[in-house]
C-alpha positions in Angstrom: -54.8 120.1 -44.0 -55.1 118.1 -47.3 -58.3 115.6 -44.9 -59.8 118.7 -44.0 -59.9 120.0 -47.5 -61.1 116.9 -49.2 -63.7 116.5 -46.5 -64.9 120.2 -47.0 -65.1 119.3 -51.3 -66.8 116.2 -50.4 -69.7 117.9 -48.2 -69.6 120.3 -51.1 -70.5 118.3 -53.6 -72.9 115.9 -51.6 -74.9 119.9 -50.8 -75.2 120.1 -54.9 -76.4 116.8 -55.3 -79.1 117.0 -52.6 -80.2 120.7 -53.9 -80.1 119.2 -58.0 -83.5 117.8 -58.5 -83.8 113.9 -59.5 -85.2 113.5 -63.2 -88.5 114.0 -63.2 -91.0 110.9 -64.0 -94.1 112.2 -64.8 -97.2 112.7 -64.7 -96.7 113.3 -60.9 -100.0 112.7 -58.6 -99.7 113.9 -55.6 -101.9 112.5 -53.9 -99.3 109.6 -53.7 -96.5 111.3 -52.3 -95.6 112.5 -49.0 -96.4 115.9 -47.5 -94.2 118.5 -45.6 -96.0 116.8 -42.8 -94.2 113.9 -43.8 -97.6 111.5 -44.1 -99.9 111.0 -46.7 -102.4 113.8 -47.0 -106.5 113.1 -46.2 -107.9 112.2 -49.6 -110.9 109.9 -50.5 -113.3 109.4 -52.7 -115.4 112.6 -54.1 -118.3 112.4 -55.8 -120.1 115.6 -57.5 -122.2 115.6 -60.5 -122.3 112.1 -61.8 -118.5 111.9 -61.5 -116.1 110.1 -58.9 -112.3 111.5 -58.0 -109.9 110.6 -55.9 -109.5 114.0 -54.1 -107.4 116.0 -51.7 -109.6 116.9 -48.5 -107.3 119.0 -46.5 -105.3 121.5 -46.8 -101.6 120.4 -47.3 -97.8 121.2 -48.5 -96.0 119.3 -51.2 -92.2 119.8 -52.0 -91.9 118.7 -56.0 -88.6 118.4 -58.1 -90.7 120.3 -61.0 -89.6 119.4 -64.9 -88.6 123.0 -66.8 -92.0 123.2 -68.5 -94.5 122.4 -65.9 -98.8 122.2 -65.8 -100.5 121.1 -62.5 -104.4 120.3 -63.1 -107.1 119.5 -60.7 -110.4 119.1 -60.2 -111.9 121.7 -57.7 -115.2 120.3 -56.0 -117.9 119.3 -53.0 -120.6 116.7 -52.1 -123.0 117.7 -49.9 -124.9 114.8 -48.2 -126.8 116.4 -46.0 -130.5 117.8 -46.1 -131.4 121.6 -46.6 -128.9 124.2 -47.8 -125.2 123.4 -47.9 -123.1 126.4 -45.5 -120.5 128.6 -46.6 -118.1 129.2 -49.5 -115.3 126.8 -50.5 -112.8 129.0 -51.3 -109.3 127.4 -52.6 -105.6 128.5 -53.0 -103.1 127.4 -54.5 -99.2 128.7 -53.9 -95.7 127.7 -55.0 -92.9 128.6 -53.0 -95.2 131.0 -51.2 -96.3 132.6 -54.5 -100.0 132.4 -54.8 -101.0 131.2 -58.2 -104.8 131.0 -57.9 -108.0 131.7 -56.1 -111.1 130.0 -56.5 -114.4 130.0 -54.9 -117.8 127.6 -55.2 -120.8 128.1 -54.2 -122.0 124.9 -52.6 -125.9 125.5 -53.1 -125.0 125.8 -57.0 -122.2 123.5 -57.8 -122.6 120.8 -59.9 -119.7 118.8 -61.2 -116.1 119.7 -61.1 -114.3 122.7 -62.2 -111.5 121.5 -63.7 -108.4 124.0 -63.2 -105.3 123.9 -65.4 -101.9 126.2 -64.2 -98.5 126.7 -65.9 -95.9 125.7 -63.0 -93.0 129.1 -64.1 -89.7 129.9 -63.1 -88.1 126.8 -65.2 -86.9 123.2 -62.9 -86.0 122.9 -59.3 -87.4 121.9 -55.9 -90.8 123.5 -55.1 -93.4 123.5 -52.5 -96.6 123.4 -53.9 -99.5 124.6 -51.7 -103.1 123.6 -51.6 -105.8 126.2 -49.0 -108.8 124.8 -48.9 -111.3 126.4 -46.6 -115.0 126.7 -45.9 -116.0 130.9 -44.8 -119.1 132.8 -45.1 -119.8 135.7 -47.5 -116.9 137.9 -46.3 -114.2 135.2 -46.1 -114.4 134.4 -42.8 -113.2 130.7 -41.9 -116.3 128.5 -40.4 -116.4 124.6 -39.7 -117.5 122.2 -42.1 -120.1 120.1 -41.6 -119.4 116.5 -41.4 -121.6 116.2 -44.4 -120.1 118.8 -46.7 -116.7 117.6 -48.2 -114.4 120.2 -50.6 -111.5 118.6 -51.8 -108.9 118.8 -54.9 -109.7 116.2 -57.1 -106.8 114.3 -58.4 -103.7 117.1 -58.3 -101.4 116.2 -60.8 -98.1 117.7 -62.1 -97.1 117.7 -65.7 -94.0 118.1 -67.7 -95.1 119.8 -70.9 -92.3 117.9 -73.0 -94.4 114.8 -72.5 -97.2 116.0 -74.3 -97.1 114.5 -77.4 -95.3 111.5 -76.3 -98.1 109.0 -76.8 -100.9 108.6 -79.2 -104.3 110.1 -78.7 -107.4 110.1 -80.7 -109.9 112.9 -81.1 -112.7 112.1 -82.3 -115.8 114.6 -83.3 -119.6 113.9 -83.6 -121.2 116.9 -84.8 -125.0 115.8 -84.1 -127.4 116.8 -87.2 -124.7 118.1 -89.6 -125.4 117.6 -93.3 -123.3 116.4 -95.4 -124.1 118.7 -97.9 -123.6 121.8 -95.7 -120.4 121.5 -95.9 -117.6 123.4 -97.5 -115.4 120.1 -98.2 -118.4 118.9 -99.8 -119.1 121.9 -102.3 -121.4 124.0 -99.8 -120.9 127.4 -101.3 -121.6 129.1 -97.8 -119.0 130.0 -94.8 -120.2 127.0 -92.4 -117.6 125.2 -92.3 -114.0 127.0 -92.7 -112.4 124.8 -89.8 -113.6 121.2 -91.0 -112.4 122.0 -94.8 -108.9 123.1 -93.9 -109.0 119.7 -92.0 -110.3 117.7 -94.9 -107.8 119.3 -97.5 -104.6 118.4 -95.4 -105.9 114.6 -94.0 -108.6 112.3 -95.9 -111.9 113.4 -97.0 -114.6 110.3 -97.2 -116.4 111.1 -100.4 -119.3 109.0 -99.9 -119.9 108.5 -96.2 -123.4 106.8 -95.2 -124.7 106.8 -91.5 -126.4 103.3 -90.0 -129.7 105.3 -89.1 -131.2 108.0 -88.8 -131.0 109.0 -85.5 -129.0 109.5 -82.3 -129.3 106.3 -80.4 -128.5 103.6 -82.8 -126.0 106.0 -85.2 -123.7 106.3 -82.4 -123.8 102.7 -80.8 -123.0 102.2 -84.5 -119.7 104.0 -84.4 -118.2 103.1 -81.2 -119.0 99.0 -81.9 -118.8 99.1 -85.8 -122.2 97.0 -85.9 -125.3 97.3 -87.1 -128.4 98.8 -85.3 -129.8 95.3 -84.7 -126.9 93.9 -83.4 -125.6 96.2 -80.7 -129.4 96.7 -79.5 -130.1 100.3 -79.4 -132.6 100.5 -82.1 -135.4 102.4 -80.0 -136.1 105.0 -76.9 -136.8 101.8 -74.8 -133.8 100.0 -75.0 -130.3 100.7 -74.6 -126.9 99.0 -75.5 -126.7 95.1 -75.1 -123.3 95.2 -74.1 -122.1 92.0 -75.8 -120.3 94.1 -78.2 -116.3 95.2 -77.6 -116.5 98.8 -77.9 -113.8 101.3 -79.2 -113.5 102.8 -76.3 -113.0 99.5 -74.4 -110.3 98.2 -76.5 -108.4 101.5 -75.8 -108.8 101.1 -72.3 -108.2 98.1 -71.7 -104.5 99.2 -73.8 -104.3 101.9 -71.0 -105.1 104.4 -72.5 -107.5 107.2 -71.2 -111.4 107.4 -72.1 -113.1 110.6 -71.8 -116.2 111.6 -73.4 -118.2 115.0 -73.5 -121.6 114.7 -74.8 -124.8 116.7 -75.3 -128.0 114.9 -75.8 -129.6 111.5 -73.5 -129.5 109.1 -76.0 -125.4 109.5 -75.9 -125.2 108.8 -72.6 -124.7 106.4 -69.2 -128.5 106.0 -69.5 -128.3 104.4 -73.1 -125.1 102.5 -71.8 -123.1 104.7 -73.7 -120.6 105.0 -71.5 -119.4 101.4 -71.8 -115.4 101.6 -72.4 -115.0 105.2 -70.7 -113.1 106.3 -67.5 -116.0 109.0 -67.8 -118.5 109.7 -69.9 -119.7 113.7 -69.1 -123.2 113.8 -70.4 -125.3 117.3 -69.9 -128.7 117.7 -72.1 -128.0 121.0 -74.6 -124.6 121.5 -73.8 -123.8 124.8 -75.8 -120.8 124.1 -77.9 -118.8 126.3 -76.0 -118.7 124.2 -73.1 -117.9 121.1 -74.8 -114.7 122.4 -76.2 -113.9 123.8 -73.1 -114.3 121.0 -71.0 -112.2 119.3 -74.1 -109.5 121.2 -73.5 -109.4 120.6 -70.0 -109.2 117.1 -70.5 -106.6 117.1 -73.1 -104.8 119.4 -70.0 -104.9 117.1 -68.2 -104.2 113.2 -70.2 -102.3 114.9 -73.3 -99.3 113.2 -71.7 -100.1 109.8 -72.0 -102.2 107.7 -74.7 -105.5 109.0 -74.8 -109.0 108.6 -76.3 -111.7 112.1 -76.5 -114.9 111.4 -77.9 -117.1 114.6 -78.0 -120.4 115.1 -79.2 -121.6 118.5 -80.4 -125.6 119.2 -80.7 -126.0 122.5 -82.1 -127.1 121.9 -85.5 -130.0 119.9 -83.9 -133.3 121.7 -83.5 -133.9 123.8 -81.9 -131.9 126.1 -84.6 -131.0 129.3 -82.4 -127.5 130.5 -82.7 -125.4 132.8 -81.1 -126.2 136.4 -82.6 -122.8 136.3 -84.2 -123.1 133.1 -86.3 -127.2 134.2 -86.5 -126.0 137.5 -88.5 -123.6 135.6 -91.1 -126.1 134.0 -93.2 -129.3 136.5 -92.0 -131.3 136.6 -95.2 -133.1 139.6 -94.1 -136.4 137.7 -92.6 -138.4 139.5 -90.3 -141.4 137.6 -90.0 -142.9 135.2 -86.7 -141.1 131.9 -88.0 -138.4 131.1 -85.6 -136.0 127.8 -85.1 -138.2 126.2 -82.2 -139.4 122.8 -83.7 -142.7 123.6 -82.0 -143.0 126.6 -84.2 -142.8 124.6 -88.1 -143.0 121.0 -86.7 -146.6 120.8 -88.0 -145.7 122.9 -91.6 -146.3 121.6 -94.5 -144.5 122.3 -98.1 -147.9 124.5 -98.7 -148.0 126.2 -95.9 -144.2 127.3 -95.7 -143.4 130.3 -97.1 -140.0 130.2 -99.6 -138.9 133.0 -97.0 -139.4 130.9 -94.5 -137.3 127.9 -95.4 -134.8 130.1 -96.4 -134.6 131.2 -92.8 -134.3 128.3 -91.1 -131.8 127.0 -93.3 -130.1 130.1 -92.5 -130.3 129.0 -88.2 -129.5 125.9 -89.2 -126.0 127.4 -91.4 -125.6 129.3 -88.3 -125.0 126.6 -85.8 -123.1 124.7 -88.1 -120.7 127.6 -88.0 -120.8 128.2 -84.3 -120.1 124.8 -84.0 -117.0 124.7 -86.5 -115.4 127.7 -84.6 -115.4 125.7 -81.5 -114.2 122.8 -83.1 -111.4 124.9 -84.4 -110.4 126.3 -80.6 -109.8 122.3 -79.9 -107.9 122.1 -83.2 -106.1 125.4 -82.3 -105.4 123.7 -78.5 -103.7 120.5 -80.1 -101.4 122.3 -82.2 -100.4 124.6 -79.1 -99.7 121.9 -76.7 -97.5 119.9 -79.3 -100.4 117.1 -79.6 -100.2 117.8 -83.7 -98.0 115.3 -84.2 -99.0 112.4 -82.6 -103.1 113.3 -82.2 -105.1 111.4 -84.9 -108.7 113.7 -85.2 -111.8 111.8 -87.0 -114.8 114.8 -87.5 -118.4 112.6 -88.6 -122.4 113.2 -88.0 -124.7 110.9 -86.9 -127.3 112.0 -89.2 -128.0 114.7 -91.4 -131.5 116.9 -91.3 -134.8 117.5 -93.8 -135.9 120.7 -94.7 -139.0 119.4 -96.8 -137.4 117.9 -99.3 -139.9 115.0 -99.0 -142.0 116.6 -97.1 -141.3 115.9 -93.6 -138.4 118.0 -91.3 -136.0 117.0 -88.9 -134.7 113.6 -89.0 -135.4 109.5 -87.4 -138.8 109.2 -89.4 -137.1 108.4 -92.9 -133.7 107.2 -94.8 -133.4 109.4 -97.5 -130.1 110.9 -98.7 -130.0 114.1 -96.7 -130.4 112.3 -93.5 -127.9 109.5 -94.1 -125.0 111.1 -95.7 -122.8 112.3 -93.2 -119.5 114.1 -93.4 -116.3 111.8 -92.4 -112.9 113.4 -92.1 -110.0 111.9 -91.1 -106.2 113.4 -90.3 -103.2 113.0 -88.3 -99.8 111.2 -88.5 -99.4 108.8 -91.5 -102.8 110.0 -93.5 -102.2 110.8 -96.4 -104.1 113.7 -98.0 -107.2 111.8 -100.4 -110.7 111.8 -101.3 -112.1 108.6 -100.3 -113.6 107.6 -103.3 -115.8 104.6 -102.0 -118.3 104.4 -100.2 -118.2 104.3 -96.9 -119.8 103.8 -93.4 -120.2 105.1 -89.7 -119.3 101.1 -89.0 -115.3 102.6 -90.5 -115.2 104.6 -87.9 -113.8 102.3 -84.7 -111.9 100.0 -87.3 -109.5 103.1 -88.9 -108.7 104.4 -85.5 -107.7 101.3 -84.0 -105.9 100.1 -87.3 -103.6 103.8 -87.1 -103.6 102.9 -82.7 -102.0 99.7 -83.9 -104.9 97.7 -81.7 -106.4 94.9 -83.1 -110.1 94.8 -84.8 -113.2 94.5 -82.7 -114.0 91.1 -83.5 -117.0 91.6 -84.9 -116.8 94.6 -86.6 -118.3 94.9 -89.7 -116.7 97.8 -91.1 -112.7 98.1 -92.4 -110.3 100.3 -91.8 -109.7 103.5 -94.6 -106.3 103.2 -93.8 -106.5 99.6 -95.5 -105.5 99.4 -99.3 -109.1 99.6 -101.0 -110.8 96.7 -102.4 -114.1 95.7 -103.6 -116.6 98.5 -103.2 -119.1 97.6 -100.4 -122.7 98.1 -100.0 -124.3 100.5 -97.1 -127.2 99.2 -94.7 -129.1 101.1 -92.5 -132.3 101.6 -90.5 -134.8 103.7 -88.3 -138.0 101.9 -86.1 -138.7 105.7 -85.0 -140.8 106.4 -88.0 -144.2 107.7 -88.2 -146.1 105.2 -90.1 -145.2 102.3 -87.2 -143.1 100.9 -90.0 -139.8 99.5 -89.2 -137.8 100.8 -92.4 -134.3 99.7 -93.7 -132.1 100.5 -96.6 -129.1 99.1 -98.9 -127.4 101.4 -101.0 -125.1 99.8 -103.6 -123.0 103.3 -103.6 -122.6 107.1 -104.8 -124.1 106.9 -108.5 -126.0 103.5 -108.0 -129.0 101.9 -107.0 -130.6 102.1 -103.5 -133.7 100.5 -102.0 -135.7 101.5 -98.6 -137.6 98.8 -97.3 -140.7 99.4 -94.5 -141.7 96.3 -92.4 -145.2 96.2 -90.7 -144.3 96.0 -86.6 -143.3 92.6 -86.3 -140.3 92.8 -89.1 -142.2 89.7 -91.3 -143.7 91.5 -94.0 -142.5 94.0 -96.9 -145.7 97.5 -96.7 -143.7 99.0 -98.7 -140.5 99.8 -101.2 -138.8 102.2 -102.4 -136.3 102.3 -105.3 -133.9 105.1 -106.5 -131.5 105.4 -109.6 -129.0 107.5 -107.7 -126.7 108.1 -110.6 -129.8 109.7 -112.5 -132.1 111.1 -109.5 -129.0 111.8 -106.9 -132.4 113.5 -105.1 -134.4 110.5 -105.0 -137.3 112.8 -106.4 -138.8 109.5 -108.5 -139.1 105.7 -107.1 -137.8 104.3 -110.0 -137.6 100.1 -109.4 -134.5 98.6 -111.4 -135.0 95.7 -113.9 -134.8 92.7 -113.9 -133.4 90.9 -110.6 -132.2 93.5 -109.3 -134.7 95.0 -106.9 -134.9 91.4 -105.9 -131.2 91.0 -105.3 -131.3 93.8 -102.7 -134.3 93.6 -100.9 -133.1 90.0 -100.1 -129.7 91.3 -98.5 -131.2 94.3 -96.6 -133.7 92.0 -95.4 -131.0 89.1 -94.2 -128.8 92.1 -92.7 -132.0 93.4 -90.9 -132.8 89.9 -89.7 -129.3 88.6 -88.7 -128.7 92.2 -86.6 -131.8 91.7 -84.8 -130.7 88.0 -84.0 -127.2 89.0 -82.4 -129.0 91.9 -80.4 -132.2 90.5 -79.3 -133.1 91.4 -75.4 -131.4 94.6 -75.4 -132.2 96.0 -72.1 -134.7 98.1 -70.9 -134.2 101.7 -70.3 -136.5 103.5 -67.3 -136.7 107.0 -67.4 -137.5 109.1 -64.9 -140.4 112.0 -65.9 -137.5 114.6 -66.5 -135.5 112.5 -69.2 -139.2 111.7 -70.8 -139.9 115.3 -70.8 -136.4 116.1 -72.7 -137.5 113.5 -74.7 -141.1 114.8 -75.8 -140.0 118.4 -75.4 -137.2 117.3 -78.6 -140.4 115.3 -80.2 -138.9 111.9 -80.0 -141.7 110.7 -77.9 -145.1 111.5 -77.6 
């Protein structure tokens, strides 16, 4: 009696321990783990867009030992290889314990890139059989065969445990293409542009005096991720891209493990310009709205918020052309109802005489517009880190590439000159360990990759040629930067000696060997540069010499850049946006 009973306890308590789930060790891809089938499911390579996945291609049946808060994310998507129309519908399901959790459809003759799907696992731990339905039907749902040339897969299922996110350190960091220093609130901008970015800036560390490299795209942003000059990394015109001799910011991280992902919105910040160098993916689609740059931002921090991670996103609204979302268009209407509108072919050729007050007033009123579209989407991605517990352990840099002219000498838009209002930038910096501060000193676009490896706990790029802000502050340093996309075929540079001091702006004739012209401004008397004012004495001489030797020893580190070839559909973005002719 007594062997029966302990026989009957001990089959007891082996049925517990095989129905109490093992710890779970997350994040959980499935594609690495047995089916009910008991085999590996079909998977391979999927390609869609410009982007490769490891993918499920079948349908199949998973039993998972799910944590108590628990996110599966996927990428839903096709490749079509053969010619003509792709058949059908892929239509997908996904179930858990029999419970269907999701429907999706795409239409192959219209998708482009993966829709990346995010779903809360409920009902709290224990064993589960996840589900995946893939299937091809016509119009009405019917089940067809697939082509042999028309994959639909489930790229990369993986299962989270919510507890983990905010284990590990990640890095958000924010261009917001075109954005003016001085149109924003943190920097004294009376108008609502910027509510978002100036909460940010009041609880982390606001950069005072924060200079760009150039001003434009290309080079501003090679800049950043390589803290190096223009010359050095190579990326100084539309005909030549990254070097690649430079480590990158993104390449350090990665090669650290952690995960690179960038969203971005204009050609000159992408693969084509060799600006995905460092990233597991760089997603690159000309105009992106800023809508879907946050969303697709949110999907990724879905899906690598539980691990170290690395989110570079570039926002272009504030570039022309300045046409905001009828919301953000109504906030700073100033009751214009003439012809002008914020297509650069519609005041690219206006002059100061022939544009009415009314008339700047109103494009500076698109322009406030998109900055505030923009800073409301920026805010959803702040609002997203605080809801999945990234807060604490997130460090988010917000900068500009450039600013934007409106006349002030004369010209619009940006790249053709280096005056104030297109080389100040915005630079905010918070997270963990930053201290709320004004950055008093000048600083640069080349601070950028130093201060988020120094609060990573990475090493410096080795030759970086900015510092850290996180670094006690020592001797104030001068700010160099430059533009070859200029309308006089001059090749012009500047050094500014700080906020309140003297700057210079140098154009070279073609070849770089001679001075056409200069430029001098007494920024602490004429913070508009409205009068070239040269210093006294050796001063003028004193800078000229430095910008030139910084100009000259870039160009000898980055010389043979290489060629970029564009097809007619990148050179008619290109000319459409009026960097080429």
């Amino acid at each position: 009696m007594r062997r029966a009973l302990a026989a009957w306890l001990v089959a007891l308590l082996a049925s517990f321990s095989c129905a109490r789930p093992s710890p779970f060790a997350g994040p959980l891809r499935l594609l690495e783990r047995e089916t009910l089938a008991g085999r590996l499911a079909k998977s391979g390579a999927l390609t869609t867009g410009d982007e490769t996945r490891p993918a499920l291609l079948e349908s199949a049946r998973y039993r998972v030992a799910l944590p108590r808060r628990a996110r599966l994310t996927f990428g839903m998507g096709l490749a079509f290889a053969g010619s003509g129309e792709a058949p059908g519908w892929y239509r997908l399901a996904v179930l858990a314990n029999g419970k269907q959790l999701l429907e999706r459809q795409l239409n192959p003759r219209a998708a482009r890139g993966f829709r990346d799907v995010s779903v809360p696992l409920e009902g709290g731990a224990g064993l589960t059989e996840l589900r995946f339905d893939l299937r091809l039907t016509d119009r009405d749902g019917r089940d067809i065969p697939a082509p042999s040339d028309l994959l639909i897969g489930v790229a990369d299922p993986v299962v989270h445990d919510l507890d983990d996110y905010g284990k590990s350190k990640g890095v958000v960091l924010i261009s917001i293409d075109t954005l003016r220093r001085d149109h924003v609130g943190a920097y004294g901008y009376p108008k609502p542009t910027t509510p978002r970015l100036d909460a940010l800036a009041q609880k982390g560390l606001l950069a005072q005096d924060a200079v760009s490299t150039s001003s434009w795209t290309l080079p501003a942003h090679l800049s950043m991720l390589t803290s190096a000059d223009p010359g050095a990394h190579g990326g100084v015109d539309h005909e030549h891209k990254f070097n690649g001799r430079l480590a990158t910011l993104p390449g350090t991280l990665q090669k650290a493990g952690w995960a690179t992902h960038a969203v971005t919105s204009h050609l000159y910040v992408s693969r084509t310009y060799g600006l995905d160098a460092g990233f597991d993916h760089l997603d690159f689609h000309q105009d992106r709205k800023a809508t879907e740059t946050a969303d697709k931002a949110i999907a990724l921090l879905e899906r690598v918020g539980d691990r170290p991670f690395f989110l570079f996103l570039h926002f272009y609204d504030p570039h022309w052309h300045y046409d905001p979302p009828e919301k953000f268009r109504a906030l700073f209407a100033t009751g214009y109802q003439g012809p002008q509108t914020g297509l650069w072919q519609s005041f690219k050729d206006k002059t100061r005489a022939t544009t009415k007050p009314e008339e700047l007033q109103h494009l500076l009123a698109l322009y406030d517009g998109e900055i505030r579209y923009t800073d409301d989407e920026v805010g959803r991605i702040l609002d997203h880190v605080a809801a999945s517990g990234l807060s604490g352990s997130t460090l988010v840099v917000v900068t500009s590439d450039h600013g934007e002219e409106f006349l002030e000498h004369g010209s619009w838009e940006h790249q053709k000159t280096l005056y104030e209002e297109v080389v100040r930038v915005p630079l905010i910096v918070h997270g963990p360990g930053v201290a709320p501060r004004v950055e008093k000193q000048q600083t640069s676009l080349l601070d950028v990759a130093p201060t988020i490896l120094a609060w990573a706990g990475l090493p410096a790029l080795p030759a970086a040629q900015g510092k850290s802000l996180l670094a006690p502050a020592g001797a104030e340093r001068e700010a160099y930067g430059e533009t070859d996309h200029t309308t006089d075929g001059t090749r012009k540079l500047f050094l500014r000696a700080g906020e309140g001091r003297w700057k210079g702006v140098l154009s070279l004739d073609a070849s770089g060997a001679r001075i056409k012209r200069q430029e001098w401004f007494d920024l602490a008397q004429d913070p508009r540069e409205t009068r070239d004012a040269r210093p006294r004495g050796d001063v003028a001489e004193e800078i000229a010499a430095r910008a030139l030797l910084r100009w000259k020893e870039g160009r000898g580190r980055g010389s043979g850049a290489p060629a970029v070839t564009l097809s007619p559909e990148q050179r008619e973005q290109l000319r459409a946006l009026g960097y080429i002719k």
